[in-house]
C-alpha positions as CSV (number, residue, x, y, z in Angstrom):
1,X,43.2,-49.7,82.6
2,X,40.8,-47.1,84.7
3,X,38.0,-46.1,85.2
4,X,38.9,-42.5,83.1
5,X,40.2,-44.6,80.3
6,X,36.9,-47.1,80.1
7,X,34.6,-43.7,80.2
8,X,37.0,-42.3,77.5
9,X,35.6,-44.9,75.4
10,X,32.2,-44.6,76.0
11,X,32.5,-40.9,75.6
12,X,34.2,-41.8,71.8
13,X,31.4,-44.4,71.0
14,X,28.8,-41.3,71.8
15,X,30.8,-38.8,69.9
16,X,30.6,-40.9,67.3
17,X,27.0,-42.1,67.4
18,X,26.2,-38.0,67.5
19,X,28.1,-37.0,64.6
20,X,26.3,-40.1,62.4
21,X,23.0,-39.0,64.1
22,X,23.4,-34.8,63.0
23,X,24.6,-36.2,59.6
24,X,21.5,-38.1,58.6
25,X,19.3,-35.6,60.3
26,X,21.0,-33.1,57.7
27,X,20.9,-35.2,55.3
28,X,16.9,-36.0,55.3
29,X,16.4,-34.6,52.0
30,X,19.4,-36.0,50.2
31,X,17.9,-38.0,47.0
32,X,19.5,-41.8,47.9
33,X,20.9,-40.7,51.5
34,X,21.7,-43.6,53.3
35,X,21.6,-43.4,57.8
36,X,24.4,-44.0,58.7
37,X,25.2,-46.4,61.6
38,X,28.1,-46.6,64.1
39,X,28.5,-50.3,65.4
40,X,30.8,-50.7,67.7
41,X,33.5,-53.4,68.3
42,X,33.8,-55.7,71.2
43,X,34.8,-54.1,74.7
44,X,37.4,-56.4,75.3
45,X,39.1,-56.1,71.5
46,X,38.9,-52.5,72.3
47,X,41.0,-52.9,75.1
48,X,43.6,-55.3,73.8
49,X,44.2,-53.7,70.6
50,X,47.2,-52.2,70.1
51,X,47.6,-52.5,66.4
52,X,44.5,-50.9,65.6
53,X,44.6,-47.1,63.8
54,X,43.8,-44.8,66.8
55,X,42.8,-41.0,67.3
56,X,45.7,-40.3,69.4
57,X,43.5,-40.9,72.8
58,X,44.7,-44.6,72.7
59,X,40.9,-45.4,72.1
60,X,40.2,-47.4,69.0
61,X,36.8,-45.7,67.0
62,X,33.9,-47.4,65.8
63,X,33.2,-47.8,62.1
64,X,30.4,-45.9,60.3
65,X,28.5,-48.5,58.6
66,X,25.7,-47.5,56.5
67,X,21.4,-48.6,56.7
68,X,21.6,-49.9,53.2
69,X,17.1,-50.2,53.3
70,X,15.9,-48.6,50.7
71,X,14.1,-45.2,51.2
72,X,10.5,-43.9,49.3
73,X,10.2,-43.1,46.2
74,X,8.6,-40.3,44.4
75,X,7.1,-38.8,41.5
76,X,9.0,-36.2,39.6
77,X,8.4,-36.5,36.0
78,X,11.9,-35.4,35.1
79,X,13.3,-37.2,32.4
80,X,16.8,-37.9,33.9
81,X,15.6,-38.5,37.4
82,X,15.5,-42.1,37.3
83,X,15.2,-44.8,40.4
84,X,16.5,-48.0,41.5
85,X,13.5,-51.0,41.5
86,X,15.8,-53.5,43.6
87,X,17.0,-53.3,47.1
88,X,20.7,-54.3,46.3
89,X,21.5,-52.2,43.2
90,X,23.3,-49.4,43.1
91,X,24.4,-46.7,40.4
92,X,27.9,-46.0,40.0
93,X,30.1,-42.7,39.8
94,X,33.2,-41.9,38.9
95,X,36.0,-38.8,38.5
96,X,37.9,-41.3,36.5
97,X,40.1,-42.5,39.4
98,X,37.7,-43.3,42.0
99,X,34.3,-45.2,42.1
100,X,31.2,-44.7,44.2
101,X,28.1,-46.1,44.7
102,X,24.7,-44.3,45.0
103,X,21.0,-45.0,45.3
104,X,20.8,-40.8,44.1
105,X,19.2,-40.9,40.7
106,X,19.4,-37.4,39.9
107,X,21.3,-37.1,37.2
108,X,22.0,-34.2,34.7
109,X,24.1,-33.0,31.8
110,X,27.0,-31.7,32.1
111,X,28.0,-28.8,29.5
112,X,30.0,-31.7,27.3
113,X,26.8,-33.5,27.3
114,X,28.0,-36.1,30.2
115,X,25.8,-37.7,32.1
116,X,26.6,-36.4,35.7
117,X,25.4,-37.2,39.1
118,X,26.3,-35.7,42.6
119,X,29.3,-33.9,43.0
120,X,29.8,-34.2,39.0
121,X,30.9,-37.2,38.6
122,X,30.2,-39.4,35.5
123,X,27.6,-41.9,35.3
124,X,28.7,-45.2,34.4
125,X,26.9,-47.0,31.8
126,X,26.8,-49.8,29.9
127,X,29.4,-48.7,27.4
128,X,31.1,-46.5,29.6
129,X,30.9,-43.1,30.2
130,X,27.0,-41.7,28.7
131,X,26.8,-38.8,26.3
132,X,23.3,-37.1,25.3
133,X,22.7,-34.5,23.1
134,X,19.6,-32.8,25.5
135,X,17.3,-34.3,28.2
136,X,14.4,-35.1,25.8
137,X,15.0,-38.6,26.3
138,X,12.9,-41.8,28.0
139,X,14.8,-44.6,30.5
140,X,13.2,-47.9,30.5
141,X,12.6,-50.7,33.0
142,X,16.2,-51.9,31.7
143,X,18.3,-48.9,32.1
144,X,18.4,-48.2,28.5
145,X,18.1,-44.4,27.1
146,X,15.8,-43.8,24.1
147,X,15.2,-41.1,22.0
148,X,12.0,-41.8,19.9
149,X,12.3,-45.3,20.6
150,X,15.6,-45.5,19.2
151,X,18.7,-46.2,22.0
152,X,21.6,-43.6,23.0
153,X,22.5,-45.0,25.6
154,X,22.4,-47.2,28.7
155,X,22.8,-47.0,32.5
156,X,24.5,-50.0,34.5
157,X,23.7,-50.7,37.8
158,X,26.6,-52.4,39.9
159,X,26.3,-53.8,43.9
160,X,29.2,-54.5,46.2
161,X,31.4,-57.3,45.9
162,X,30.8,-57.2,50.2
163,X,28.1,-55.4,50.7
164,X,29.4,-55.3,54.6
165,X,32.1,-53.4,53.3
166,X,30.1,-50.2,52.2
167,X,31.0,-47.2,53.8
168,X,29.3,-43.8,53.6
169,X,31.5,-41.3,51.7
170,X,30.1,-37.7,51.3
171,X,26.5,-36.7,50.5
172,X,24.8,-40.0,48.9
173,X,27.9,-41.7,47.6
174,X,29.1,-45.0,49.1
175,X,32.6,-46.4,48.8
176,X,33.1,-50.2,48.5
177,X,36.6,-51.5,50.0
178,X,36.1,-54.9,48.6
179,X,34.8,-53.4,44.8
180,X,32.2,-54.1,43.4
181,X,30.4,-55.8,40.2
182,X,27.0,-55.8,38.1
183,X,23.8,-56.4,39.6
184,X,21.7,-58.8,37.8
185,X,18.0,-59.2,37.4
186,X,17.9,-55.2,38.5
187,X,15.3,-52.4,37.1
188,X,14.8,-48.9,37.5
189,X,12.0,-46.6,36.9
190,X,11.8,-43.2,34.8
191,X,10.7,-39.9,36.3
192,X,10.8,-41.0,39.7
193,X,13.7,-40.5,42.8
194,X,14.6,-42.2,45.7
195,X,14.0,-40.4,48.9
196,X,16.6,-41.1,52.0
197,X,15.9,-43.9,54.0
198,X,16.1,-41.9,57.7
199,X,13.7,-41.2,60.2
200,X,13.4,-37.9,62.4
201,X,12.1,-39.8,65.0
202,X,14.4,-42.2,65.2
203,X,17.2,-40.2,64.8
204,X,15.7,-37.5,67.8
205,X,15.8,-40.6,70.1
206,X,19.0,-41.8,69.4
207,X,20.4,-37.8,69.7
208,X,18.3,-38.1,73.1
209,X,20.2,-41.3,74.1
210,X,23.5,-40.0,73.2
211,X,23.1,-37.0,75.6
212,X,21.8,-38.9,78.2
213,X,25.2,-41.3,78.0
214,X,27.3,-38.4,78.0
215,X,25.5,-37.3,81.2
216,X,26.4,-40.5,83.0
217,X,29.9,-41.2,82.0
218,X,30.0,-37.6,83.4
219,X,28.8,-38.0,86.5
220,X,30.9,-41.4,86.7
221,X,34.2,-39.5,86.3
222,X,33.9,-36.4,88.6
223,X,32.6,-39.3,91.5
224,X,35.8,-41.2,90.4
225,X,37.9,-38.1,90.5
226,X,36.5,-36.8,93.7
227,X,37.1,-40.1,95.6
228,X,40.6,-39.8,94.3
229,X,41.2,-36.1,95.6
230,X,40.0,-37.6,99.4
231,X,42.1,-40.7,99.0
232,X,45.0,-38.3,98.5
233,X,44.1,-36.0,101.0
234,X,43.9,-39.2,103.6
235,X,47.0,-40.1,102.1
236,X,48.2,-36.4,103.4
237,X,47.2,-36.4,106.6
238,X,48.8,-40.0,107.6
């Protein structure tokens, strides 16, 4: 262990931290966005594990976890926009093989009738997959869908098994490791969306501090490097 290998993984950590950082500074408009956070392990499991998935530097990367606060909500008056009224609670997504969670209430019908959400994929509701004949409907407090007062349909809301095991997946979508299962005591609200929970503030500081570490691990390796070059040159001359 040298000093080039302990700056390599300072230099990682900060890669990382900036690519989280540019992600939820593009992503400040995403309905249900959720910041994403890299925490990184222990120095000295970094150093000792050898076990551990690498990026073919030897250095062992951080996990992007995700903020799971919730963001604030707005007005739209569009029937299927609908929003989550409980921090935990999440809708859920799927192509048919794979789940997802998402705070993104924006939901739409597909040209089968489907209940969609980002990316396409299928709402899942109460009864399974949720099929409307138009948008002219109402969503209660419970998640149920009502067309003159009478129900079509319902949507379920779900939370992870772990929530330490969510993990941002593209856009507003979530994956859970550990799976997940249905949120009780959990509302939503018609007409209204979830906004994403970041801050350009926040993120501008922490794109600030990232530079700034880059600088110094910088600095630390060409001092380390030059002493090296006149340590071999002394080396020459005896």
């Amino acid at each position: 262990m040298d000093i080039f290998q302990i700056a390599g993984i300072g230099m990682l950590d900060g890669r990382q931290r900036l690519e989280a950082v540019s992600q939820n500074a593009a992503s400040m408009s995403l309905p249900g966005f959720r910041r994403q956070v890299v925490t990184g392990s222990a120095f000295d499991s970094i150093l000792l594990s050898s076990s551990a998935q690498t990026n073919g530097t030897g250095l062992l990367p951080a996990p992007a976890r995700v903020n799971v606060l919730p963001g604030a909500t707005k007005i739209t008056d569009r029937s299927l926009d609908v929003a989550i009224d409980a921090g935990d609670a999440y809708f859920a997504l799927t192509d048919g093989t794979h789940t997802w969670l998402t705070r993104s209430g924006a939901f739409r019908l597909d040209p089968s009738g489907t209940l969609v959400g980002e990316g396409g994929f299928r709402v899942i509701g109460a009864q399974g997959d949720i099929h409307l004949a138009d948008s002219n409907v109402e969503i209660g407090a419970d998640g149920r869908i009502l067309r003159q007062g009478e129900p079509v349909g319902a949507i379920a809301l779900f939370r992870a098994t772990n929530p330490s095991s969510l993990r941002a997946a593209t856009g507003s979508l979530l994956s859970a490791s550990d799976g997940i299962q249905p949120a009780e005591a959990a509302h939503v609200r018609g007409g209204m969306l979830e906004g994403a929970n970041t801050d350009p503030t926040r993120e501008m500081i922490s794109a600030v501090g990232v530079s700034r570490q880059f600088e110094a691990l910088s600095r630390v390796v060409q001092a380390y490097d030059d002493m090296l070059g006149r340590s071999i040159e002394k080396l020459a001359e005896v």
